[in-house]
Residue, then its C-alpha position, 0 to 999 in steps of 0.5 A: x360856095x367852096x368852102x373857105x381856106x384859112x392858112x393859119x401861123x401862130x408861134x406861141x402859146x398866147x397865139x395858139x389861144x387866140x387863133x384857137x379862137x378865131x377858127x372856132x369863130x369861123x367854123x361857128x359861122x361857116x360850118x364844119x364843111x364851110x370852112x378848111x385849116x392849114x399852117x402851124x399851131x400848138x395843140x389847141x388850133x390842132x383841136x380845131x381841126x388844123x395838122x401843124x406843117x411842124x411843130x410850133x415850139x420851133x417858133x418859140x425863140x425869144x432874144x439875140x443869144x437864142x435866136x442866133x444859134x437857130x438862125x439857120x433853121x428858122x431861116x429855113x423854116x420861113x422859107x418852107x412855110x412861105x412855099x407851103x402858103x404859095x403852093x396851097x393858094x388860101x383864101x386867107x393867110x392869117x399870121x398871129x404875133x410872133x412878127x419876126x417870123x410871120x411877117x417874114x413869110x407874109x413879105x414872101x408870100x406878097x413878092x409872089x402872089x395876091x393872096x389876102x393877108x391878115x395879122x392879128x395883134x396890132x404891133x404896139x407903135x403906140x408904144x415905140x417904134x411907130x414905124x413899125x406901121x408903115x412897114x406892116x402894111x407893106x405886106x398886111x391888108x387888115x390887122x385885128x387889133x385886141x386895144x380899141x385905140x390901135x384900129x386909127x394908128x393901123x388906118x393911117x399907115x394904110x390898113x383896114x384895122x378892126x378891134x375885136x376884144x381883147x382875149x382876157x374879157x372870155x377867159x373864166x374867174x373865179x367865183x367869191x365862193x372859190x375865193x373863200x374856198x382857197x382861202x380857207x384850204x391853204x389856213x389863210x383865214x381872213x389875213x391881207x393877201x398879196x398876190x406876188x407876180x414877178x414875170x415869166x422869164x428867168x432874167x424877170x424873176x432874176x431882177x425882180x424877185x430881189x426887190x419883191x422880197x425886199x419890200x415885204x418887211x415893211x408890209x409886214x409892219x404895216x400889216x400884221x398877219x400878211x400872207x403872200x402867195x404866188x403862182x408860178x409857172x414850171x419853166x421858173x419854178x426852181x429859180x422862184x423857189x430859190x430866190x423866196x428862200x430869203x423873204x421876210x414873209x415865206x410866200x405860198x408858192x403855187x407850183x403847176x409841177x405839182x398839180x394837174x394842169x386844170x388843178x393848177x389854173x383853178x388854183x391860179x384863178x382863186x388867188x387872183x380872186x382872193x388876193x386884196x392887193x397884187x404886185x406884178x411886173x408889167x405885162x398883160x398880167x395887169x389886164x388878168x388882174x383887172x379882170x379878177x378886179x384885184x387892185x394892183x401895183x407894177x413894178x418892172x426892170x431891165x438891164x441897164x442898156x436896155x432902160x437907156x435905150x427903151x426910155x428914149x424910145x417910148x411915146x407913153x407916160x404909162x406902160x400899164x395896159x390898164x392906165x393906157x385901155x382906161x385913160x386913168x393913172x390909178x395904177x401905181x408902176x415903178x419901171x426901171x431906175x424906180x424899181x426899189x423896194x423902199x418906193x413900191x412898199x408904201x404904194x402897195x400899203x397905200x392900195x391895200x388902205x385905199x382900192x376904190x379908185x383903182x376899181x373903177x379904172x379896171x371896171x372901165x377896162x374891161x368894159x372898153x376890152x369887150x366884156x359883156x359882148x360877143x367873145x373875141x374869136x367870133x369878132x375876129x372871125x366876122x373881121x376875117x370874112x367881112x374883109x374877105x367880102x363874105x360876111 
């Protein structure tokens, strides 16, 4: 049989990861001859053996004030990529996120050919906007989905839909012992730690930092001797520096400037382990917690437009991934007009005071998640061939 060709597109780093994944899967079942990659990767689909048609940090462009400026180019891009997907004629075209671009170019490639295409992660219609769907299938024939209940939502508009795993079950933990270990390098000894998490973006810091710090001071009566850390990520690190300047309870910033990359992520892995409590914005950060099962609170803002607008959106009572892959509301979140300190202070004690709970609900997550089965690459590699007919 000629071997299988697979045109790949992922547009950040998170999409790099998961198709770094699903290649490896295919070349585990395929064999390194079985199986050829085109299309656009970061370095980890590279180190799979795919040469990127350009570079994939192109892609990375996110919000109106970002993307007009490089409208042209990404216009332009999806059009050449679009071609290069037509001339090549691959078995598979296989679009990962990034849905503004990727779905753009699997609507060109559909007009012009019958070339099977696959996107993987399913748009969060469960969420908002559940139109989304219906357009997707216009020109998707399967979604791998990373959430157990999104394969029923994806069927009806007309997909074949498989759940796979969510990424966040084969990333690795840390070890008690490597909690301790970090505990004890940074002089933490045994003190309440809580693990400070206010996003990745500079409008989140922005927000969120401000209302974090605010609601240490009455942590810090409640519980003598609290410490906090912080892991950050380089791109924020200066705005993070600045804006704990202030705080009741100076935070041990983690900073991957400071550190090799494997230095940093070992780091990273130990807090989340060592810390008691985590307060986090909300994101897929709460499933990484979940993982470390280190009991949390979310708390989350936005610009005031966007809270009107998003609030007359939403279809769920809970933006927590946690509560939703669950089914529980064990996880304290206070989104939008909520986001205030004197709210968030007294639940983040009351999870320090009473973790059982929450426990249970991540434990349960992680089961539903995939944990203890096959890694979520090879799933998704297995979803990609038996929809290709060639289990």
């Amino acid at each position: 049989m000629a071997a299988l060709r697979v045109f790949l597109i992922a547009g950040e780093p998170s999409g790099d990861k998961l198709g770094a994944a699903l290649m490896a899967g295919l070349t585990q079942l395929l064999g390194p001859e079985g199986v050829q990659f085109s299309g656009i990767g970061g370095p980890l689909m590279q180190a799979q053996g795919m040469g990127s048609l350009f570079p994939m940090e192109e892609l990375s462009v996110m919000g109106l004030a970002e993307i007009l400026p490089k409208y042209r180019q990404l216009k332009r891009r999806i059009a050449q990529t679009a071609q290069a997907v037509l001339d090549q004629q691959p078995d598979v075209l296989i679009t990962i996120d990034s849905p503004d671009f990727c779905l753009r170019v699997a609507r060109l490639v559909r007009a012009r050919s019958a070339i099977r295409t696959v996107h993987y992660v399913a748009p969060t219609v469960w969420a908002w906007r559940p139109g989304r769907a219906a357009k997707m299938a216009q020109v998707i024939d399967q979604v791998l989905a990373l959430f157990p209940f999104e394969p029923p939502l994806m069927q009806a508009a007309g997909m074949r839909c498989d759940f796979v795993g969510h990424p966040v079950v084969a990333e690795a933990q840390a070890s008690p012992q490597q909690a301790a270990e970090f505990r004890a390098s940074h002089g933490l000894g045994q003190a309440p730690l809580l693990l400070v998490l206010p996003g990745s973006r500079r409008g989140e810091v922005g927000r969120l930092a401000p209302v974090f710090g605010a609601a240490l001071a009455p942590l810090q009566r409640a519980l003598p001797g609290l410490r906090v850390v912080l892991p950050t990520v380089a791109h924020v690190a200066d705005a993070v520096q600045r804006a704990v300047a202030s705080w009741p309870v100076a935070p041990l910033v983690l900073d991957p400037r400071a550190m090799d990359a494997q230095e940093f992520a070992a780091q990273k892995r130990a807090a989340f382990c060592a810390a008691d409590v985590a307060l986090a914005a909300s994101g897929t950060v709460s499933l990484e917690l979940a993982a470390s099962q280190t009991p949390m609170v979310i708390a989350y803002d936005m610009s005031w437009l966007s809270r009107i607008i998003i609030s007359r959106m939403l279809l769920v009572d809970t933006v927590t991934l946690v509560n939703l892959v669950s089914d529980t509301r064990h996880v304290p979140e206070f989104i939008g007009a909520r986001c205030r300190a004197e709210l968030i202070a007294p639940a983040v004690q009351a999870v320090f005071e009473a973790p059982q709970a929450q426990q249970a609900a991540m434990a349960l997550t992680m089961q539903r998640l995939g944990q203890g089965g096959q890694p979520p690459g090879l799933r998704a590699a297995r979803a990609v061939l038996q929809g290709l007919g060639r289990a």
